[in-house]
PQR file of N, CA, C, O and H, with PARSE charges and radii, in Angstrom:
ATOM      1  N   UNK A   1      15.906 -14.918   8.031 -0.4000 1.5000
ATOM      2  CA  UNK A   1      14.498 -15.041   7.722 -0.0000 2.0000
ATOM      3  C   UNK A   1      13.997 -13.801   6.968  0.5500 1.7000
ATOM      4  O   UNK A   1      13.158 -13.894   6.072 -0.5500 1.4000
ATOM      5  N   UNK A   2      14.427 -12.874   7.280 -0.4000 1.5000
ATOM      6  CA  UNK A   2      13.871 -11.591   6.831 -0.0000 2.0000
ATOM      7  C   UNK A   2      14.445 -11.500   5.298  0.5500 1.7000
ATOM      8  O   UNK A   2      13.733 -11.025   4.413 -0.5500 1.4000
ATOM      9  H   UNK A   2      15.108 -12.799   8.008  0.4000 1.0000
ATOM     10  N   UNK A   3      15.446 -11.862   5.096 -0.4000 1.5000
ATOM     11  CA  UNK A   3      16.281 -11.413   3.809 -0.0000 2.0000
ATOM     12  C   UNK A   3      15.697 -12.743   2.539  0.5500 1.7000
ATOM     13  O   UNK A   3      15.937 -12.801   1.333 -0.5500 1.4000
ATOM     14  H   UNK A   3      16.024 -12.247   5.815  0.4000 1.0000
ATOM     15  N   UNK A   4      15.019 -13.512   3.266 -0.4000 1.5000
ATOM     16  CA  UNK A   4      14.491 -14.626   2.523 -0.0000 2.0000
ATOM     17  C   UNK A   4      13.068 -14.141   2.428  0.5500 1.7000
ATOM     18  O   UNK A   4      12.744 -14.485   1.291 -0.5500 1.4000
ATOM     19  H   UNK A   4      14.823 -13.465   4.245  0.4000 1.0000
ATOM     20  N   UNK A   5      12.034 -13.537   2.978 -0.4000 1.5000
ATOM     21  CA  UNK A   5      11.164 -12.607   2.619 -0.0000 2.0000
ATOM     22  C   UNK A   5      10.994 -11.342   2.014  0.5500 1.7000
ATOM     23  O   UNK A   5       9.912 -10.837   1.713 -0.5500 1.4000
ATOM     24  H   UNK A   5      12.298 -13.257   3.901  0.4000 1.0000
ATOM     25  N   UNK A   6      12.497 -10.689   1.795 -0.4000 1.5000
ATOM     26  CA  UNK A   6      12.896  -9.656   0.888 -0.0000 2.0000
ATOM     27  C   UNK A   6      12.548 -10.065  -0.615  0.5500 1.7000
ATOM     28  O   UNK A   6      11.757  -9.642  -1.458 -0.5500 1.4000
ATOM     29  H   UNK A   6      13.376 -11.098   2.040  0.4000 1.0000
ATOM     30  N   UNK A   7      14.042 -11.662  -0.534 -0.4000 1.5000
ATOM     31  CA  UNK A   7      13.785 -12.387  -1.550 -0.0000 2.0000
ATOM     32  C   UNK A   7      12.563 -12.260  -2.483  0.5500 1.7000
ATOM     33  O   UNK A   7      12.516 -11.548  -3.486 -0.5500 1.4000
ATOM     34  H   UNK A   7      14.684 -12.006   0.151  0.4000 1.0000
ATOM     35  N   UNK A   8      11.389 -13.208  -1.918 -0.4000 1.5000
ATOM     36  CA  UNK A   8      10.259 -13.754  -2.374 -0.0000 2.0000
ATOM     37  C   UNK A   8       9.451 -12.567  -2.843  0.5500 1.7000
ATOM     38  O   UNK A   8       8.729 -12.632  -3.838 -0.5500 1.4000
ATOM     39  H   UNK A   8      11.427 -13.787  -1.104  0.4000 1.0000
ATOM     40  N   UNK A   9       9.613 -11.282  -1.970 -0.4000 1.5000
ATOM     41  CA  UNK A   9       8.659  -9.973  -2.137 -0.0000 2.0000
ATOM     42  C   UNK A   9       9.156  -9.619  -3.286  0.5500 1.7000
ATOM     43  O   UNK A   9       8.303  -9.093  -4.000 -0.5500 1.4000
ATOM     44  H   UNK A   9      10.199 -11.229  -1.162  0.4000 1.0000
ATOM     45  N   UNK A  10      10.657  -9.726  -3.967 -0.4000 1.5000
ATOM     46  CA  UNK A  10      11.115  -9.457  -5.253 -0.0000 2.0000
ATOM     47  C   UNK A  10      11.010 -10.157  -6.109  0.5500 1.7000
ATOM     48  O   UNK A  10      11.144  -9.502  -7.142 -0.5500 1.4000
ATOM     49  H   UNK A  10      11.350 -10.153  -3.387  0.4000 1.0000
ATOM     50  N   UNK A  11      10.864 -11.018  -6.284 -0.4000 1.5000
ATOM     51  CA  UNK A  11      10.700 -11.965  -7.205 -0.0000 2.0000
ATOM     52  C   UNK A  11       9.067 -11.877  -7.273  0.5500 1.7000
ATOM     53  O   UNK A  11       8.722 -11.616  -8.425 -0.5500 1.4000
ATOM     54  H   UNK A  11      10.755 -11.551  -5.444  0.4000 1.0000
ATOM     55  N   UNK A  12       8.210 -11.986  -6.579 -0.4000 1.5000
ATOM     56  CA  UNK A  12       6.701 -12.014  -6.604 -0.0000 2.0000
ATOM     57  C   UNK A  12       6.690 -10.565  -7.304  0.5500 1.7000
ATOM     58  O   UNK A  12       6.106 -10.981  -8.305 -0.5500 1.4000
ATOM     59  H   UNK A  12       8.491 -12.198  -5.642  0.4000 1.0000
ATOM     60  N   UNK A  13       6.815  -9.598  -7.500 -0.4000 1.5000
ATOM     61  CA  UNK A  13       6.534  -7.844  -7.885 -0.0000 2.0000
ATOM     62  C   UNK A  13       7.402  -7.897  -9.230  0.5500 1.7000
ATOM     63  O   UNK A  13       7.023  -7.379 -10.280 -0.5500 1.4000
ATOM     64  H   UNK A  13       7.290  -9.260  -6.688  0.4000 1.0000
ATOM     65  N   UNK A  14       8.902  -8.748  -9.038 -0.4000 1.5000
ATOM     66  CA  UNK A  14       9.293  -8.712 -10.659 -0.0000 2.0000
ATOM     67  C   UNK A  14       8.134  -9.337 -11.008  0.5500 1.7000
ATOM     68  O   UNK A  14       7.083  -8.731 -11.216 -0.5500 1.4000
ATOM     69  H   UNK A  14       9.211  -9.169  -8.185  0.4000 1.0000
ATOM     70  N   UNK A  15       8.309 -10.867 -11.106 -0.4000 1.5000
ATOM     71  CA  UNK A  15       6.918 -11.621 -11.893 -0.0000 2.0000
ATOM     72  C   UNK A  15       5.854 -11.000 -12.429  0.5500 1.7000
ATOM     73  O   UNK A  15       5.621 -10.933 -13.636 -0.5500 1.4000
ATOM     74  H   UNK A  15       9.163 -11.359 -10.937  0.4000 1.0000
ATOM     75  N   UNK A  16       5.259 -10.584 -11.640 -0.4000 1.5000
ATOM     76  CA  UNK A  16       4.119  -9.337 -11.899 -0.0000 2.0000
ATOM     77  C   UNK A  16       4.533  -8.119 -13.004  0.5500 1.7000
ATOM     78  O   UNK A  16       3.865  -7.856 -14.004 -0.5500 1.4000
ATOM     79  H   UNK A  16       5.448 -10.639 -10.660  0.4000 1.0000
ATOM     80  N   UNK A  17       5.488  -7.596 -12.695 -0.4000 1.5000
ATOM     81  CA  UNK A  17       5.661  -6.460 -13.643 -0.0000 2.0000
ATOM     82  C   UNK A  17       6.446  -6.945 -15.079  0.5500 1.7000
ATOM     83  O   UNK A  17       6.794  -6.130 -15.933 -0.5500 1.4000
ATOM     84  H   UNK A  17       6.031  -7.809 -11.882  0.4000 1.0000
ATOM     85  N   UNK A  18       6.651  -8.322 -15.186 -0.4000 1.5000
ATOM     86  CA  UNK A  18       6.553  -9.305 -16.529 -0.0000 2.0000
ATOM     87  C   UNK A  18       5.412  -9.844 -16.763  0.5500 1.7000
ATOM     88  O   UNK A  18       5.051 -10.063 -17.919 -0.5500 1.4000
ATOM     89  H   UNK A  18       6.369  -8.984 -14.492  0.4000 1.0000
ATOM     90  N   UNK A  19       4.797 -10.091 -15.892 -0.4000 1.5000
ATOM     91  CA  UNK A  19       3.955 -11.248 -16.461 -0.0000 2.0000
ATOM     92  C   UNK A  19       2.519 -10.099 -16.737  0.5500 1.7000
ATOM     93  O   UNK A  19       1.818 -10.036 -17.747 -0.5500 1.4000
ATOM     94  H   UNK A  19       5.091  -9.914 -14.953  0.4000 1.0000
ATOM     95  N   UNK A  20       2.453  -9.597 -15.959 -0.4000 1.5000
ATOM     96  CA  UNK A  20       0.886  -8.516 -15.661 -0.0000 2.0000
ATOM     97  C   UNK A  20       0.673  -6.909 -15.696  0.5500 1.7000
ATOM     98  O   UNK A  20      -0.322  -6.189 -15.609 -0.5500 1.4000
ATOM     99  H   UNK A  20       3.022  -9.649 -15.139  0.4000 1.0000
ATOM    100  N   UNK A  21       2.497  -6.602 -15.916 -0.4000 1.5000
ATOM    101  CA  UNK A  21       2.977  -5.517 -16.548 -0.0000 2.0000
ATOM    102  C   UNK A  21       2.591  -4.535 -15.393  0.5500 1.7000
ATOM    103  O   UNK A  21       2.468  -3.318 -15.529 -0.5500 1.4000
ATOM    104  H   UNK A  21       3.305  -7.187 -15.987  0.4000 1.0000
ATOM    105  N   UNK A  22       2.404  -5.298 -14.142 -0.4000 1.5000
ATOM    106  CA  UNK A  22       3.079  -4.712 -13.133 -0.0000 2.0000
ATOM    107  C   UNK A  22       1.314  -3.859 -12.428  0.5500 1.7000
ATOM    108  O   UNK A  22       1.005  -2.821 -11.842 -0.5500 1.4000
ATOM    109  H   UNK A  22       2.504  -6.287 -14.031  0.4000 1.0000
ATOM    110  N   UNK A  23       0.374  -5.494 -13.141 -0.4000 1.5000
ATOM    111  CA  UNK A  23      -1.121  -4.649 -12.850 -0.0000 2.0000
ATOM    112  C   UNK A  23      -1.366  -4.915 -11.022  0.5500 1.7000
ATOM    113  O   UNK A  23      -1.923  -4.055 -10.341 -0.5500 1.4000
ATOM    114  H   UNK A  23       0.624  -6.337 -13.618  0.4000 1.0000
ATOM    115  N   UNK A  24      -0.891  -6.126 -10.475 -0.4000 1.5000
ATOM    116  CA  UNK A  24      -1.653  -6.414  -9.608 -0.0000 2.0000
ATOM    117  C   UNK A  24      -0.506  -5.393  -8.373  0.5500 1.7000
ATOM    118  O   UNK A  24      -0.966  -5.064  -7.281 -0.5500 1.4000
ATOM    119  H   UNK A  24      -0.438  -6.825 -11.028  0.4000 1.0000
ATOM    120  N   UNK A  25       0.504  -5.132  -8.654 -0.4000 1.5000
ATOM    121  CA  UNK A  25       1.312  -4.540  -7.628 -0.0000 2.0000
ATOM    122  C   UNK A  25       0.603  -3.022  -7.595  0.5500 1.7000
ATOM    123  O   UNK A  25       0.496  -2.422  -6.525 -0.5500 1.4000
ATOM    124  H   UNK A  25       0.878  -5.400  -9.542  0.4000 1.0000
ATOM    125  N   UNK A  26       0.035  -2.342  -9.101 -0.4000 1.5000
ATOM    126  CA  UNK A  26      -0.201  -0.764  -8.716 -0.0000 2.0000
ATOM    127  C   UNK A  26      -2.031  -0.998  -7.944  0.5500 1.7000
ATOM    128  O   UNK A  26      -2.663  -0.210  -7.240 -0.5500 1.4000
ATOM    129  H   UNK A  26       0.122  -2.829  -9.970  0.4000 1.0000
ATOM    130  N   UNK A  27      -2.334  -2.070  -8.337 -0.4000 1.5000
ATOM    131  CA  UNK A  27      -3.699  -2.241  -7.249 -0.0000 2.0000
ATOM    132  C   UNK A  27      -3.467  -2.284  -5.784  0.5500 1.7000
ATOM    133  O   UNK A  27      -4.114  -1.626  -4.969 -0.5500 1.4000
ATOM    134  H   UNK A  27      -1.821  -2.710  -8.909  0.4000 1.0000
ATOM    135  N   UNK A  28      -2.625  -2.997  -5.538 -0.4000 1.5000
ATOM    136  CA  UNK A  28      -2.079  -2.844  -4.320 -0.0000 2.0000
ATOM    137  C   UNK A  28      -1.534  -1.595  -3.960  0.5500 1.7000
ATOM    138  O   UNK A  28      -2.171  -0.976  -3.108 -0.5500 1.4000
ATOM    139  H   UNK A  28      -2.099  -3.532  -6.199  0.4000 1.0000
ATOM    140  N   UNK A  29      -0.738  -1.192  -4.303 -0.4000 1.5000
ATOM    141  CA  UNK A  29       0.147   0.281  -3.845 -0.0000 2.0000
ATOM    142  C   UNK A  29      -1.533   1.398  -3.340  0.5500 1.7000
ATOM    143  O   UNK A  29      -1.857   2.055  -2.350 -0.5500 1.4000
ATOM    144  H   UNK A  29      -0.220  -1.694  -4.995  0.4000 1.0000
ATOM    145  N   UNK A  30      -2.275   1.015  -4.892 -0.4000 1.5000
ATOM    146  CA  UNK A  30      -3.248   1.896  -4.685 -0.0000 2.0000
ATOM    147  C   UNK A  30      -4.733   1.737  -3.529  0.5500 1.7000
ATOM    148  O   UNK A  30      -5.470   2.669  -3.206 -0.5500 1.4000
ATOM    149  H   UNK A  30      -2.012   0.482  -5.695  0.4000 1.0000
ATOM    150  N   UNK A  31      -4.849   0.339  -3.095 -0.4000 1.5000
ATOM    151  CA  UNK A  31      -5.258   0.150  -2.570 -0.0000 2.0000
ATOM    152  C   UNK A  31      -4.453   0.811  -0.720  0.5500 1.7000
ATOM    153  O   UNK A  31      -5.244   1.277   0.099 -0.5500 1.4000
ATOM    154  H   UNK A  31      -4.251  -0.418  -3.358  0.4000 1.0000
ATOM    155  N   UNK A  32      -3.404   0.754  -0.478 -0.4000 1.5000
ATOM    156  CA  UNK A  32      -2.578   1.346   0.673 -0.0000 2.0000
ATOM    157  C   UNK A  32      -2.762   2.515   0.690  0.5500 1.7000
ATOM    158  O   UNK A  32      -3.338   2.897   1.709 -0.5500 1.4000
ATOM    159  H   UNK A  32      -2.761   0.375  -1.143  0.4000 1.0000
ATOM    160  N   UNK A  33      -2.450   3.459  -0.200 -0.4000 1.5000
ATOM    161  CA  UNK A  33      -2.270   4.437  -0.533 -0.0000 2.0000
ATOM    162  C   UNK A  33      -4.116   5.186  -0.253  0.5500 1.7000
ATOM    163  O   UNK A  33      -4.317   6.269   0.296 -0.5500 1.4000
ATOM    164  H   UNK A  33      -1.981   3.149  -1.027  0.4000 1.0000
ATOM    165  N   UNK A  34      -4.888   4.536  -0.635 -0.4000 1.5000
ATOM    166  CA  UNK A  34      -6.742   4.773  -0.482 -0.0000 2.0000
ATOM    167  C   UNK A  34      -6.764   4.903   1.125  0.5500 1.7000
ATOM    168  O   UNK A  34      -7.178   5.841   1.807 -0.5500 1.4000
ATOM    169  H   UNK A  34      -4.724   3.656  -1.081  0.4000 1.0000
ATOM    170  N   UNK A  35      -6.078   3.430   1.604 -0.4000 1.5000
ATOM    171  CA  UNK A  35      -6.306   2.876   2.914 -0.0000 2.0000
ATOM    172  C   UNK A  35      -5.628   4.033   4.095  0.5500 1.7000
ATOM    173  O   UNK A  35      -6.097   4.216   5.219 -0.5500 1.4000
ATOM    174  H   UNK A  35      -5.742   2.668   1.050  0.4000 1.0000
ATOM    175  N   UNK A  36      -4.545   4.663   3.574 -0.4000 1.5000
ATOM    176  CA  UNK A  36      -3.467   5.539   4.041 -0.0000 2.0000
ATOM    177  C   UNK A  36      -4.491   7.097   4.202  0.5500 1.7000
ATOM    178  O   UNK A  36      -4.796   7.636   5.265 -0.5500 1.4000
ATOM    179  H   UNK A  36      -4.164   4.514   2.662  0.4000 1.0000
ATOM    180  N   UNK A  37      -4.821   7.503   2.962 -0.4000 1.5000
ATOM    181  CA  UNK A  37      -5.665   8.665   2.786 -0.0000 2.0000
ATOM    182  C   UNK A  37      -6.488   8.742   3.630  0.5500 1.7000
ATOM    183  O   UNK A  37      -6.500   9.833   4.201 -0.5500 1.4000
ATOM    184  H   UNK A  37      -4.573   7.065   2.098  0.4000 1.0000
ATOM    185  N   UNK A  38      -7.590   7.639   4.140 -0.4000 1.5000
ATOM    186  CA  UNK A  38      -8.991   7.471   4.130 -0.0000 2.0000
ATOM    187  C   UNK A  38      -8.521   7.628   5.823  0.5500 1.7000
ATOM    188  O   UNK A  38      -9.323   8.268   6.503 -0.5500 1.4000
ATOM    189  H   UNK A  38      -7.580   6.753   3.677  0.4000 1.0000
ATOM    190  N   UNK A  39      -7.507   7.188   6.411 -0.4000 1.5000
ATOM    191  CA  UNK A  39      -7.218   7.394   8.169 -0.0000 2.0000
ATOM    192  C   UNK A  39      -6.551   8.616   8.490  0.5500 1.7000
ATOM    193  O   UNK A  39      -6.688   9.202   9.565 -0.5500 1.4000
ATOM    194  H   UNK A  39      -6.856   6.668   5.858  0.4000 1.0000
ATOM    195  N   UNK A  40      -5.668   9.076   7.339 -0.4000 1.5000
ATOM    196  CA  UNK A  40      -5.653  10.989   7.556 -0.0000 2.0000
ATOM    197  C   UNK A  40      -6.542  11.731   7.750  0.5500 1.7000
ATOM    198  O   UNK A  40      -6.628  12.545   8.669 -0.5500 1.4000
ATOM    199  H   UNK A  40      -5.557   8.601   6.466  0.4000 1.0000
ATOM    200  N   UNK A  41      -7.469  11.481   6.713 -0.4000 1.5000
ATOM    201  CA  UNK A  41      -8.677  12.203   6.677 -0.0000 2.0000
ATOM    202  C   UNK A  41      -9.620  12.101   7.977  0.5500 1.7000
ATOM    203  O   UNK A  41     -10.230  13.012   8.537 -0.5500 1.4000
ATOM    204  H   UNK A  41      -7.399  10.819   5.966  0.4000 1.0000
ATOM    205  N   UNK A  42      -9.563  10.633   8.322 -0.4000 1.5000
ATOM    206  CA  UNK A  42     -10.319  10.059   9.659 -0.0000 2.0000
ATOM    207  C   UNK A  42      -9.745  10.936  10.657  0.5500 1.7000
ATOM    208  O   UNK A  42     -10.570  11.550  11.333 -0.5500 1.4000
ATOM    209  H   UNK A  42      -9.068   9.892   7.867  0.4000 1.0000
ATOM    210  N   UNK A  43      -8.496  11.140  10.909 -0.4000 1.5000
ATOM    211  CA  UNK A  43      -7.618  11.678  11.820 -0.0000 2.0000
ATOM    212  C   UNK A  43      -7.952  13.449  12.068  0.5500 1.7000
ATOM    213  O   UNK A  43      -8.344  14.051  13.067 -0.5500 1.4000
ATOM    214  H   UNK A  43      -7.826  10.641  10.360  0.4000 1.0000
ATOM    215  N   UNK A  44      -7.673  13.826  10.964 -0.4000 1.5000
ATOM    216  CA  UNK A  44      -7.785  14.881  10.727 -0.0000 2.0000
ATOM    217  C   UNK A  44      -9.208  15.785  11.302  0.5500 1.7000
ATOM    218  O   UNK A  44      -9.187  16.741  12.078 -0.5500 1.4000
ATOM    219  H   UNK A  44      -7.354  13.337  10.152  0.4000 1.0000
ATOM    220  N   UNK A  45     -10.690  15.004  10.509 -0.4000 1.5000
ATOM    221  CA  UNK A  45     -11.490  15.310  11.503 -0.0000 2.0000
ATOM    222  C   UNK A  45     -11.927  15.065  12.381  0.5500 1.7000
ATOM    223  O   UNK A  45     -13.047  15.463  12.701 -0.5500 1.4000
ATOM    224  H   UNK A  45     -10.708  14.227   9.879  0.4000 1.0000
ATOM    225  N   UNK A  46     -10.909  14.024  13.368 -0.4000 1.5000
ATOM    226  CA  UNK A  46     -11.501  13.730  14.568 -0.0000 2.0000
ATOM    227  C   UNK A  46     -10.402  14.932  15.630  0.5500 1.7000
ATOM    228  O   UNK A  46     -10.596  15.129  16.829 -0.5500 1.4000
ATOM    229  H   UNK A  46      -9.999  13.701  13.109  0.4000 1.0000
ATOM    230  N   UNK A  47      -9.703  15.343  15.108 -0.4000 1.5000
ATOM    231  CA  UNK A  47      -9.142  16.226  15.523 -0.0000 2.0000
ATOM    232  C   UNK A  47      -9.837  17.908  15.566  0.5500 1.7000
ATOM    233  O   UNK A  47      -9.911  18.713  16.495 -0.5500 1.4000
ATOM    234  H   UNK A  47      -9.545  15.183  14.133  0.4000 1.0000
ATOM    235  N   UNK A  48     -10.190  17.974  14.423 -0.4000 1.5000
ATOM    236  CA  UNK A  48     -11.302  19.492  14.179 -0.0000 2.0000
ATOM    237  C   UNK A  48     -12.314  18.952  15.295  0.5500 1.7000
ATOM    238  O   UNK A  48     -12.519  19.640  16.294 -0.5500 1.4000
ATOM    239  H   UNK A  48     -10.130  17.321  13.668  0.4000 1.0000
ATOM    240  N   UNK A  49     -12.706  18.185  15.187 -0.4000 1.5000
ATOM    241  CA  UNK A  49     -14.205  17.962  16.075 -0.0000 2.0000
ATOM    242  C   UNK A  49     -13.763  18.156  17.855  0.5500 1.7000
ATOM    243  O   UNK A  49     -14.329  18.779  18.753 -0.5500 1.4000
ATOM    244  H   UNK A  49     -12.540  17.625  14.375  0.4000 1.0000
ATOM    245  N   UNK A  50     -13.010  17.652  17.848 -0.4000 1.5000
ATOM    246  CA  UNK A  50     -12.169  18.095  19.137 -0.0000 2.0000
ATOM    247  C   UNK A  50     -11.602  19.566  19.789  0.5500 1.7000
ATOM    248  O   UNK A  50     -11.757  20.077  20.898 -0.5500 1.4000
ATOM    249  H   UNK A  50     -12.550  17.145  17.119  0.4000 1.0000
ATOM    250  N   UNK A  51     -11.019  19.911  18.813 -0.4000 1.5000
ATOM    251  CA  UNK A  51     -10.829  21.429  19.050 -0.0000 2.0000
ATOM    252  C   UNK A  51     -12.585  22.625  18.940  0.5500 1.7000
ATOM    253  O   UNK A  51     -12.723  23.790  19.313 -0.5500 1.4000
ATOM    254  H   UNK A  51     -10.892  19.496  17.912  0.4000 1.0000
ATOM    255  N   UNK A  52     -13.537  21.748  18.338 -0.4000 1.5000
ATOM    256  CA  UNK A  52     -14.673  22.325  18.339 -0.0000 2.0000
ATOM    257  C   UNK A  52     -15.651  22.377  19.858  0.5500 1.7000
ATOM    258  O   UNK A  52     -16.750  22.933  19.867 -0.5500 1.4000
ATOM    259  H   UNK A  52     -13.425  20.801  18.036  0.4000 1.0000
TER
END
């Protein structure tokens, strides 16, 4: 099951980086990557506020 969802995740991201030159995958990455930042940062000062 898993290696058949590998599959599809490759073929869906090639497609894209033919067909859309690979627009809707760096929206995504960048959208994770925002999503990733934005709970460090969350983390980070809920941690200062704590030690305060």
């Amino acid at each position: 099951m898993f290696r058949l969802l590998l599959i599809i995740i490759v073929l869906v991201i090639g497609y894209d980086a033919v067909v859309h030159q690979g627009a809707y995958t760096r929206d995504a990455w960048n959208s994770v990557a925002r999503l990733t930042n934005s709970s460090v940062e969350g983390a980070r000062e809920l941690g200062e506020r704590a030690r305060n």
